[in-house]
mmCIF file of the N, C-alpha and C atoms, coordinates in Angstrom:
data_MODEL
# 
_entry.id   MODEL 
# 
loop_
_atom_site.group_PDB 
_atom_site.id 
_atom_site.type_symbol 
_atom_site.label_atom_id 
_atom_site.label_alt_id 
_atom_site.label_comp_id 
_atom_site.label_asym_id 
_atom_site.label_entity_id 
_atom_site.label_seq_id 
_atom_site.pdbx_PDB_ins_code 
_atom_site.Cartn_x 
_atom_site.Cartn_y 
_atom_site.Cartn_z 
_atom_site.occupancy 
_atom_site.B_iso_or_equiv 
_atom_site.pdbx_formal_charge 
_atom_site.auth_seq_id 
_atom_site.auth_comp_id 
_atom_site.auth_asym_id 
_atom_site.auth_atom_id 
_atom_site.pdbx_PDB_model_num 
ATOM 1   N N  . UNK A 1 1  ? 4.604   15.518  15.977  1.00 0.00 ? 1  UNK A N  1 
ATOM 2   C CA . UNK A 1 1  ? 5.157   14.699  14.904  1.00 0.00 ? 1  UNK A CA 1 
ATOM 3   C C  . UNK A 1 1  ? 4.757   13.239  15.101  1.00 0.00 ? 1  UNK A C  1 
ATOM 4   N N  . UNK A 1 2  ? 4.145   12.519  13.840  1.00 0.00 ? 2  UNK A N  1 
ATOM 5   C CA . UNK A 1 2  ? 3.746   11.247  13.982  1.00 0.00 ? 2  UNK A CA 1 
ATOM 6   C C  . UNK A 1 2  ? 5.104   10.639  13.890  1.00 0.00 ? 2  UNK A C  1 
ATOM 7   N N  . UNK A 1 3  ? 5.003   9.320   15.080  1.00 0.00 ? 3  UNK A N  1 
ATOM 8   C CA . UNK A 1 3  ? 5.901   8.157   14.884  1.00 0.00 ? 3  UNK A CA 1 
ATOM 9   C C  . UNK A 1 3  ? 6.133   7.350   13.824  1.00 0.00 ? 3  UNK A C  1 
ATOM 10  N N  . UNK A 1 4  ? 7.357   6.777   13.265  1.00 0.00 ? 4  UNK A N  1 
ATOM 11  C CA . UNK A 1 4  ? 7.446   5.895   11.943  1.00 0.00 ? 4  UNK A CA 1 
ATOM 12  C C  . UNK A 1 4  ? 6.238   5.061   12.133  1.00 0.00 ? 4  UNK A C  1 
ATOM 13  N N  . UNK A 1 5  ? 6.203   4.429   13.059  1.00 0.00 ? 5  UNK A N  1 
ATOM 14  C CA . UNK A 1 5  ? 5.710   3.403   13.418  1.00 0.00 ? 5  UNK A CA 1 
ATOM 15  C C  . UNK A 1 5  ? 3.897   3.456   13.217  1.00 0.00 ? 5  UNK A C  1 
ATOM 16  N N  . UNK A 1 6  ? 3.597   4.517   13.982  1.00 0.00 ? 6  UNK A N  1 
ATOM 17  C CA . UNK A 1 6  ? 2.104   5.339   13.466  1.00 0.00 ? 6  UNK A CA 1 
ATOM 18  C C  . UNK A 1 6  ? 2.242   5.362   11.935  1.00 0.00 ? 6  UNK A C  1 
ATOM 19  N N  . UNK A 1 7  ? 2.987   5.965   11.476  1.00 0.00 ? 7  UNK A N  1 
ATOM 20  C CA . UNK A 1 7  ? 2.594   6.188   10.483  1.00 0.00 ? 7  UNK A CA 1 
ATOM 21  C C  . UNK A 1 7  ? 2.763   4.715   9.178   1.00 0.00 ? 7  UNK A C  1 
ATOM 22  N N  . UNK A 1 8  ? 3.740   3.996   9.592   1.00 0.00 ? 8  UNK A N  1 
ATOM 23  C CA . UNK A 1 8  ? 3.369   2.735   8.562   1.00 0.00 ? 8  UNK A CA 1 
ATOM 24  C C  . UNK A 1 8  ? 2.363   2.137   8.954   1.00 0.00 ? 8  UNK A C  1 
ATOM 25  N N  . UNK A 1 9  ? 1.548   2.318   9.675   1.00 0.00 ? 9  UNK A N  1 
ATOM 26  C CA . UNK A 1 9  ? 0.180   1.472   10.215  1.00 0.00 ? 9  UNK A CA 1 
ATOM 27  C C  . UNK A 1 9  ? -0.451  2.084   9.700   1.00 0.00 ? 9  UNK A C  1 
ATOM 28  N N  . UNK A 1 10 ? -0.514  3.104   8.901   1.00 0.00 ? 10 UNK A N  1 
ATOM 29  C CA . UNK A 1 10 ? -1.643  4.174   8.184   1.00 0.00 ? 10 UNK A CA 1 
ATOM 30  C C  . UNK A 1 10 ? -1.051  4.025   6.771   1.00 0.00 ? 10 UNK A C  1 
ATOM 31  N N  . UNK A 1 11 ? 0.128   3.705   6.763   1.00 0.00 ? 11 UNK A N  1 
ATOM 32  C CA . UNK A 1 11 ? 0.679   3.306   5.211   1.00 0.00 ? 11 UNK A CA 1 
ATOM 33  C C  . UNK A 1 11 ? -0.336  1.951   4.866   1.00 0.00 ? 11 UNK A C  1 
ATOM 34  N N  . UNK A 1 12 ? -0.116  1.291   5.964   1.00 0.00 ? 12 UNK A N  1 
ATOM 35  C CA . UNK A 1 12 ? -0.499  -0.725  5.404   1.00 0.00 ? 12 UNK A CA 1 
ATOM 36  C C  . UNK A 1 12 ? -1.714  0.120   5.361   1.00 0.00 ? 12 UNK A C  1 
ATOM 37  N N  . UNK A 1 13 ? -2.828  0.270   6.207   1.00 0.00 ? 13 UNK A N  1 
ATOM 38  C CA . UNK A 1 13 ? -3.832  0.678   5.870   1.00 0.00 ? 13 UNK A CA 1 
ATOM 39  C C  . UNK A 1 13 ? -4.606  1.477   4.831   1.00 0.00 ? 13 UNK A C  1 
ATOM 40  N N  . UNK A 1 14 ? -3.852  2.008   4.461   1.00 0.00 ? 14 UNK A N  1 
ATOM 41  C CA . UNK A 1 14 ? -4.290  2.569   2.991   1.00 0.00 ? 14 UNK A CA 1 
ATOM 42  C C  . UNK A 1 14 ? -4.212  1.840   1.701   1.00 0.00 ? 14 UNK A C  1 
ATOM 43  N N  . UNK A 1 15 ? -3.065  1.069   1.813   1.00 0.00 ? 15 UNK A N  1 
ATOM 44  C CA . UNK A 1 15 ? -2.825  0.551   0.877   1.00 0.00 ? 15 UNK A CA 1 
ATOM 45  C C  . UNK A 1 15 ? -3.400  -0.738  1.238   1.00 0.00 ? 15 UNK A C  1 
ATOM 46  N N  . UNK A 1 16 ? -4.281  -1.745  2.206   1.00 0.00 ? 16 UNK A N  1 
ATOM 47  C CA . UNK A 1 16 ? -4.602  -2.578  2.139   1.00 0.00 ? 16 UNK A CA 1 
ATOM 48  C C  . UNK A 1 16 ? -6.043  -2.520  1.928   1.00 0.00 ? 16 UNK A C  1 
ATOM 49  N N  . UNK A 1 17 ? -6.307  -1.367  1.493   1.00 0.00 ? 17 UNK A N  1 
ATOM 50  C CA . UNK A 1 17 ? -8.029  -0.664  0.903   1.00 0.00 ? 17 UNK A CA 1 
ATOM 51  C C  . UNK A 1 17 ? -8.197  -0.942  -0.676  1.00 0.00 ? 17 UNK A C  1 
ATOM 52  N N  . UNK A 1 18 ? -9.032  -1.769  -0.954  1.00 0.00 ? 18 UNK A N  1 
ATOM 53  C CA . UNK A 1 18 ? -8.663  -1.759  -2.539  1.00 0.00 ? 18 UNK A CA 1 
ATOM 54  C C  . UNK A 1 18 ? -9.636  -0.334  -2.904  1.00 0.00 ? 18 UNK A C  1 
ATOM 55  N N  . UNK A 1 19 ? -10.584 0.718   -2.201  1.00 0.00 ? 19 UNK A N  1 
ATOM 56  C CA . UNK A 1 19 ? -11.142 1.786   -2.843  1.00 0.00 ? 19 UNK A CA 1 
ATOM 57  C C  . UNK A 1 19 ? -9.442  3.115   -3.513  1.00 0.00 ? 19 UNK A C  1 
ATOM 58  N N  . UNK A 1 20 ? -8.278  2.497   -2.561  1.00 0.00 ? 20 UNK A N  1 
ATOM 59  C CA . UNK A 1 20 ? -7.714  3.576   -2.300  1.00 0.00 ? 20 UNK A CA 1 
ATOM 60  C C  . UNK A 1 20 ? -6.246  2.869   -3.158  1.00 0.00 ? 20 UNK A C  1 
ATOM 61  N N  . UNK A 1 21 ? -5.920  4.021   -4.218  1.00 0.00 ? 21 UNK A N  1 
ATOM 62  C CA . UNK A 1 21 ? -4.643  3.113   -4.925  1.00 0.00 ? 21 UNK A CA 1 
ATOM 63  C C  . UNK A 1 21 ? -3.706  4.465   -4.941  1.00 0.00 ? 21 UNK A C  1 
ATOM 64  N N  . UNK A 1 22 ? -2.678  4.066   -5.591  1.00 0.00 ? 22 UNK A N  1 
ATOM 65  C CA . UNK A 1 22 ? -1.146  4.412   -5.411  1.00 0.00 ? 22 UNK A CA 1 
ATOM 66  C C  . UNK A 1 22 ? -1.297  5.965   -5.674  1.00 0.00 ? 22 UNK A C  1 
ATOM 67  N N  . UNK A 1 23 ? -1.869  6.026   -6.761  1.00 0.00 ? 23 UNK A N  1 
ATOM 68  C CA . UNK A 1 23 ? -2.003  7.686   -6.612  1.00 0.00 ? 23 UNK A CA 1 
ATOM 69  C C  . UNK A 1 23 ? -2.467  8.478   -5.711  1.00 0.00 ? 23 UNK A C  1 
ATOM 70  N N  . UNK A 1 24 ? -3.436  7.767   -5.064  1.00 0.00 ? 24 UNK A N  1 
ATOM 71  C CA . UNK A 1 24 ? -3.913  8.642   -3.506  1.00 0.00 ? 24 UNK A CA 1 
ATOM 72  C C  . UNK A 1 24 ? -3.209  9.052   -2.133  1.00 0.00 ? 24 UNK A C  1 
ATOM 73  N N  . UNK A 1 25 ? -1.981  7.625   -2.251  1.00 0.00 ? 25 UNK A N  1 
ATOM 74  C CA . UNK A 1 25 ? -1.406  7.825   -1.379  1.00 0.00 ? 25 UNK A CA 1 
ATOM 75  C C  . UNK A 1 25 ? -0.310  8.532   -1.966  1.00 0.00 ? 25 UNK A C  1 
ATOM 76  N N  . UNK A 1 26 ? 0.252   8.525   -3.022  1.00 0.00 ? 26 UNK A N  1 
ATOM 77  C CA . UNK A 1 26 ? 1.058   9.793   -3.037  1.00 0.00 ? 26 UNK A CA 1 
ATOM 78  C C  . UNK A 1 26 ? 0.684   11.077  -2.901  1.00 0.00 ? 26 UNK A C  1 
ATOM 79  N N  . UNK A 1 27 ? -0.361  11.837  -3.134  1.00 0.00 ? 27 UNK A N  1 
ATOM 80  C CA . UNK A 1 27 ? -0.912  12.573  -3.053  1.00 0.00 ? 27 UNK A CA 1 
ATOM 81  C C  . UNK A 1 27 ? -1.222  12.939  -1.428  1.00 0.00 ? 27 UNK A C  1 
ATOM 82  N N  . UNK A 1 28 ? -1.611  12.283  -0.796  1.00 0.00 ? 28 UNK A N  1 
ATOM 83  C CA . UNK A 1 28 ? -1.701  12.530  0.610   1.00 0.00 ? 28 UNK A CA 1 
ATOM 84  C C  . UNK A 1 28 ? -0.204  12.464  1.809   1.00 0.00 ? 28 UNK A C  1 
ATOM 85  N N  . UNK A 1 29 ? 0.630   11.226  1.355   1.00 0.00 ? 29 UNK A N  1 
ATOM 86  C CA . UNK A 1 29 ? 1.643   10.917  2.082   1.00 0.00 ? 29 UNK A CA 1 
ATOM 87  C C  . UNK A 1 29 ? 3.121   11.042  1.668   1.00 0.00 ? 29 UNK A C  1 
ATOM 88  N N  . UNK A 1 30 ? 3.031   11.369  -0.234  1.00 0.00 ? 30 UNK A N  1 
ATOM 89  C CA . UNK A 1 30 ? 4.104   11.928  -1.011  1.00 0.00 ? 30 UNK A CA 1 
ATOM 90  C C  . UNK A 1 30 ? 4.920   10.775  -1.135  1.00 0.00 ? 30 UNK A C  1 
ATOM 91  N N  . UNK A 1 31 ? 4.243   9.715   -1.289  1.00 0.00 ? 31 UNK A N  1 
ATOM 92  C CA . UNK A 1 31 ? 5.270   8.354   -1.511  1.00 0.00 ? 31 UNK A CA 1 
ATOM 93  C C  . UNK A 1 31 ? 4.636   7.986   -2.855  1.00 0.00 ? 31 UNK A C  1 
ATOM 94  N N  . UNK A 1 32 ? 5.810   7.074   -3.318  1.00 0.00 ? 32 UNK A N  1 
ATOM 95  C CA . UNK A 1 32 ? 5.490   6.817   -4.960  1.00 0.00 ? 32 UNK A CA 1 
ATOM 96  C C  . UNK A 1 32 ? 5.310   5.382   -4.358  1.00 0.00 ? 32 UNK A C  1 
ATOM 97  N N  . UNK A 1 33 ? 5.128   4.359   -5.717  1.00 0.00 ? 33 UNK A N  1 
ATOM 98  C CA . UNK A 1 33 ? 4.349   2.777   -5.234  1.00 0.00 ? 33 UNK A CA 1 
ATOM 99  C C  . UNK A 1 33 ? 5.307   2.276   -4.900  1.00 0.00 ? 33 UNK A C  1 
ATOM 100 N N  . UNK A 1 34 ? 6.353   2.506   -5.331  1.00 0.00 ? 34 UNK A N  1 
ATOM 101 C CA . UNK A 1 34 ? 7.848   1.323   -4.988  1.00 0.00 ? 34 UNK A CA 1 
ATOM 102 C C  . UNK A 1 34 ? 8.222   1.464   -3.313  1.00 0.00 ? 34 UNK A C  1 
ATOM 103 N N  . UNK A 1 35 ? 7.847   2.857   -3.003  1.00 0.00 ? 35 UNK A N  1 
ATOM 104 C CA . UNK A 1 35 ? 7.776   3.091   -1.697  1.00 0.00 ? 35 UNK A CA 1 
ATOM 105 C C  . UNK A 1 35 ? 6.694   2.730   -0.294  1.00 0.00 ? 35 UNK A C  1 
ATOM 106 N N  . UNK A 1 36 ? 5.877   2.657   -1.340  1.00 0.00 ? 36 UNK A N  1 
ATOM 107 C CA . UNK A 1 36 ? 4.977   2.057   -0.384  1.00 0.00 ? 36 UNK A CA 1 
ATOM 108 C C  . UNK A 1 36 ? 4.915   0.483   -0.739  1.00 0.00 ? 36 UNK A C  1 
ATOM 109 N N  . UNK A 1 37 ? 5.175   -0.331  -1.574  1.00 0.00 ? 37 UNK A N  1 
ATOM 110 C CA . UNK A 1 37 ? 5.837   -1.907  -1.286  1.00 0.00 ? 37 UNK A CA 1 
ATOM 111 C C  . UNK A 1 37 ? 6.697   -1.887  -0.610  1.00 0.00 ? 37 UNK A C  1 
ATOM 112 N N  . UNK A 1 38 ? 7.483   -1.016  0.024   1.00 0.00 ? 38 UNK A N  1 
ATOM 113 C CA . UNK A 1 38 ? 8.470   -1.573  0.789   1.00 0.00 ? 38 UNK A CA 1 
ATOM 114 C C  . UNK A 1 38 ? 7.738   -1.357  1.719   1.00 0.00 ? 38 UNK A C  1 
ATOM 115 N N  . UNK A 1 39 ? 7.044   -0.361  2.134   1.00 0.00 ? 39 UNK A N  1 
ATOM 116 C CA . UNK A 1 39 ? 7.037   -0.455  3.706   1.00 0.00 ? 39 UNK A CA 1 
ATOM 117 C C  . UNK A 1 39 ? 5.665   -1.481  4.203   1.00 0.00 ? 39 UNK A C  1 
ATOM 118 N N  . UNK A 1 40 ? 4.952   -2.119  3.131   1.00 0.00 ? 40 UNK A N  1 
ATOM 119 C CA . UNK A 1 40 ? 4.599   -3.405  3.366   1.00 0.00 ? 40 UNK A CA 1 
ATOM 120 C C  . UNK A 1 40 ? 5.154   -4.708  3.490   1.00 0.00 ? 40 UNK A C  1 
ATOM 121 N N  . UNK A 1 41 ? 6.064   -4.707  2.555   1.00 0.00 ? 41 UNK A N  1 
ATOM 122 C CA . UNK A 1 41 ? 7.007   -5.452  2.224   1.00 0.00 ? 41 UNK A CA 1 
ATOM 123 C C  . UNK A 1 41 ? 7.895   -5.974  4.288   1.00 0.00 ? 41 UNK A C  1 
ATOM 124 N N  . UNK A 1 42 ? 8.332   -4.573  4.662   1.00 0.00 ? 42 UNK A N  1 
ATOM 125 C CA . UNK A 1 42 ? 8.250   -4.790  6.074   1.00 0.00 ? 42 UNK A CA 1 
ATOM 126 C C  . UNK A 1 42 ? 7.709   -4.962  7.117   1.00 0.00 ? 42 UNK A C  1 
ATOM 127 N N  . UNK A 1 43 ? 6.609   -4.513  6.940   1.00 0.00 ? 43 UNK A N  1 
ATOM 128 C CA . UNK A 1 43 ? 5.507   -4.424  8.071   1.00 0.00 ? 43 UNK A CA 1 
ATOM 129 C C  . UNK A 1 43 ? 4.484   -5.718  8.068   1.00 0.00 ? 43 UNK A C  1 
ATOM 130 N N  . UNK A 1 44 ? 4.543   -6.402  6.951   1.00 0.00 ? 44 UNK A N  1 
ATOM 131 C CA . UNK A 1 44 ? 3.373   -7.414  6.316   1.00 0.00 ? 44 UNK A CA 1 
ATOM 132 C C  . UNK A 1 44 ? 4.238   -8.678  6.827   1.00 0.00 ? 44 UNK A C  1 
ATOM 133 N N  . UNK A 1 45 ? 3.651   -9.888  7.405   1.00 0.00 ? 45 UNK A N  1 
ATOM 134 C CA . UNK A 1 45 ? 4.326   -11.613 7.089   1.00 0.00 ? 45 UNK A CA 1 
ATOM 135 C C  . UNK A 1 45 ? 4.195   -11.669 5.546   1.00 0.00 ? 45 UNK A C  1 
ATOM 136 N N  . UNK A 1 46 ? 5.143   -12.166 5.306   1.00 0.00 ? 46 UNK A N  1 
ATOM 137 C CA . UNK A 1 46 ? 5.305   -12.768 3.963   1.00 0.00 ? 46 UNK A CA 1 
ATOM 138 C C  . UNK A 1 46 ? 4.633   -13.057 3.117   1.00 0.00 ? 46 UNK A C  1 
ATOM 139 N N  . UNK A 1 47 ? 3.338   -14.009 3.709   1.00 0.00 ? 47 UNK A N  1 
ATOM 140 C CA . UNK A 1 47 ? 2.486   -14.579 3.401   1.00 0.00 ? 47 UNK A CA 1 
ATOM 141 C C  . UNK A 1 47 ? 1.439   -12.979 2.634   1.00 0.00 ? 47 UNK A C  1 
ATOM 142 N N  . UNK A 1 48 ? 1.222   -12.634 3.683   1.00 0.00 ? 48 UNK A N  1 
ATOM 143 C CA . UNK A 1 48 ? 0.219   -11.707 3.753   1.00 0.00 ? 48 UNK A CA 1 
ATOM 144 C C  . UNK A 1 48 ? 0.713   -10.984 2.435   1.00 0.00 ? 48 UNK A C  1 
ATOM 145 N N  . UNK A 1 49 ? 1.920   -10.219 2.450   1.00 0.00 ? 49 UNK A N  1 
ATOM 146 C CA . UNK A 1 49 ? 2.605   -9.736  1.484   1.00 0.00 ? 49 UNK A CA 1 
ATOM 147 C C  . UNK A 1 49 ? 2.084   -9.978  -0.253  1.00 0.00 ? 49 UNK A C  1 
ATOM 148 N N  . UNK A 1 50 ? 2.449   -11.426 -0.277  1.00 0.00 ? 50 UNK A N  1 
ATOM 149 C CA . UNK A 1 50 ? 1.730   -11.863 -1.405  1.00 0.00 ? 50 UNK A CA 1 
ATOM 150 C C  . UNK A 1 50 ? 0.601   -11.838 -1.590  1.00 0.00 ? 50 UNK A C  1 
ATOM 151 N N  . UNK A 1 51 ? -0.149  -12.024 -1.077  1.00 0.00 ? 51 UNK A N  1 
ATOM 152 C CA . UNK A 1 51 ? -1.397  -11.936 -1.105  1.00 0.00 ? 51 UNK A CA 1 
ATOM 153 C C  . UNK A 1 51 ? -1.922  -10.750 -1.446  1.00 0.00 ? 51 UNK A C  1 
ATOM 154 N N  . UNK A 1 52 ? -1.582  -9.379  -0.949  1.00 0.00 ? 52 UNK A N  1 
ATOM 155 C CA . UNK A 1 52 ? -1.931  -8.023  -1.075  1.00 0.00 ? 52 UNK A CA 1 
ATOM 156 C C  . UNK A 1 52 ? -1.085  -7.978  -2.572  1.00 0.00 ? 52 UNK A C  1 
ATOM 157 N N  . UNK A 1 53 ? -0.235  -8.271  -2.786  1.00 0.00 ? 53 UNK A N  1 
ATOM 158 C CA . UNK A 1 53 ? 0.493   -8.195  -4.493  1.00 0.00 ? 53 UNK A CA 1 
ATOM 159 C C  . UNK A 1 53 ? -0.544  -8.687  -5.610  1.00 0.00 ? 53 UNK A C  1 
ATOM 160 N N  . UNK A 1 54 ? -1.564  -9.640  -5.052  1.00 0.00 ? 54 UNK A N  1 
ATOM 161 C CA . UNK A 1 54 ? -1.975  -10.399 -5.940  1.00 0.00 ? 54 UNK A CA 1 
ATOM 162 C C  . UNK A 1 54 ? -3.506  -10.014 -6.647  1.00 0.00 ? 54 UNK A C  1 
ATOM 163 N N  . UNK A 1 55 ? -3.942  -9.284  -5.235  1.00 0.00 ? 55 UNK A N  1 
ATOM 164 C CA . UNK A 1 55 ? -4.961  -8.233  -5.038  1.00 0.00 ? 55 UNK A CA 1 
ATOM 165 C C  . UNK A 1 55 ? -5.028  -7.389  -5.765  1.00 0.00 ? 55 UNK A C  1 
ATOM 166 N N  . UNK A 1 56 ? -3.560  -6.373  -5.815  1.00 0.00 ? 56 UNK A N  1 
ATOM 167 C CA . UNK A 1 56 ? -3.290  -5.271  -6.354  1.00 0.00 ? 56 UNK A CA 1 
ATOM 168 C C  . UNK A 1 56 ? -3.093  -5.023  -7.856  1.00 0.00 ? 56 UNK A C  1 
ATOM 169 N N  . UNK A 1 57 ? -2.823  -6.102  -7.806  1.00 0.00 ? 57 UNK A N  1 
ATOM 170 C CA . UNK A 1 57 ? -2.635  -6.452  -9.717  1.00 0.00 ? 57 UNK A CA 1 
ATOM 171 C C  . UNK A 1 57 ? -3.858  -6.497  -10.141 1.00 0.00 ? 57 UNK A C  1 
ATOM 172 N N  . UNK A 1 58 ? -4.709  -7.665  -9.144  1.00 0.00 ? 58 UNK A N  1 
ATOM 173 C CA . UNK A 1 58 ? -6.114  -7.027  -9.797  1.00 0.00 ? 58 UNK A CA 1 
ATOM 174 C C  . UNK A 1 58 ? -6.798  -6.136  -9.911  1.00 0.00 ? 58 UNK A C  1 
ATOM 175 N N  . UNK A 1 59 ? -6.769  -5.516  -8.722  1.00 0.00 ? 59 UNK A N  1 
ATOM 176 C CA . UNK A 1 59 ? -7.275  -4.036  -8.551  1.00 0.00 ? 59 UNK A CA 1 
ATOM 177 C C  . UNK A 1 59 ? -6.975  -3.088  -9.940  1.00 0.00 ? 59 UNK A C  1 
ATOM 178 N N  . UNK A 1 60 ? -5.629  -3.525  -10.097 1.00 0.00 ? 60 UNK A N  1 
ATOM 179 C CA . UNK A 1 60 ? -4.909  -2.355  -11.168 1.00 0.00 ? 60 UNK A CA 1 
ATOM 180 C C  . UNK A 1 60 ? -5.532  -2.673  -12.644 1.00 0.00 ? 60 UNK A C  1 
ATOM 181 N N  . UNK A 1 61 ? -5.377  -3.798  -12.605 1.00 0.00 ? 61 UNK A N  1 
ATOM 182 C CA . UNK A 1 61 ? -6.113  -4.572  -13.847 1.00 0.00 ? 61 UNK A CA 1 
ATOM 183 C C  . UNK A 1 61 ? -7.356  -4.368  -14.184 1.00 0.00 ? 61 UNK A C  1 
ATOM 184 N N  . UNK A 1 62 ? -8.015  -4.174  -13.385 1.00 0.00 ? 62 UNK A N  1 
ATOM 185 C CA . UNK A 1 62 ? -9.817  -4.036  -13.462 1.00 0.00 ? 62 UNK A CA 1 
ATOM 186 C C  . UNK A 1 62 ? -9.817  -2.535  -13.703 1.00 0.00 ? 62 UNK A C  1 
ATOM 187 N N  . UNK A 1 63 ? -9.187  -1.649  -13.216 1.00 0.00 ? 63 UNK A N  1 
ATOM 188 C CA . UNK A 1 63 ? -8.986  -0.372  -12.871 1.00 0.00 ? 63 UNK A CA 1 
ATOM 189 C C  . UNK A 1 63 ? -8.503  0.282   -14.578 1.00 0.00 ? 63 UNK A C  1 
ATOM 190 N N  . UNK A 1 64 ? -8.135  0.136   -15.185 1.00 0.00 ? 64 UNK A N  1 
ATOM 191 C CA . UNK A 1 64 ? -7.482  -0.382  -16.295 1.00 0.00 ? 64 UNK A CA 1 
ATOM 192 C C  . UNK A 1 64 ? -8.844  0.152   -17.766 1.00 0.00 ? 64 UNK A C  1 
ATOM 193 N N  . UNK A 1 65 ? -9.237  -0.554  -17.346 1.00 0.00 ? 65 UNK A N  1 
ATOM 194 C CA . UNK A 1 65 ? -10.793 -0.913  -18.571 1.00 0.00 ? 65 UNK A CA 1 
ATOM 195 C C  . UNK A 1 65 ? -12.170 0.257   -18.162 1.00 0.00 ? 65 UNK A C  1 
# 
């Protein structure tokens, strides 16, 4: 059994991939997006946090068209 801890380091990491978006990781890890902002939301400085929000919007945005 993987550790929480292992495994939010493979959470941030997925989700700090812009090839790889919210549907993939539900699909692989069974978390929806609100779930995986949080566990960036914890694992991330603040700073960083925003920054990946700001990313993601674009990502989603471009993704979009």
């Amino acid at each position: 059994m993987r550790s929480r801890k292992i495994f939010n380091h493979e959470i941030v990491e997925k989700a700090w991939c812009d090839k790889t978006d919210f549907d993939d990781i539900y699909y692989t890890d069974n978390l929806k997006e609100d779930d995986v902002k949080k566990i960036l939301k914890k694992n991330l400085k603040r700073k960083s946090y925003i920054v990946w929000r700001k990313r993601i919007s674009k990502v989603k945005a471009n993704k979009k068209f």
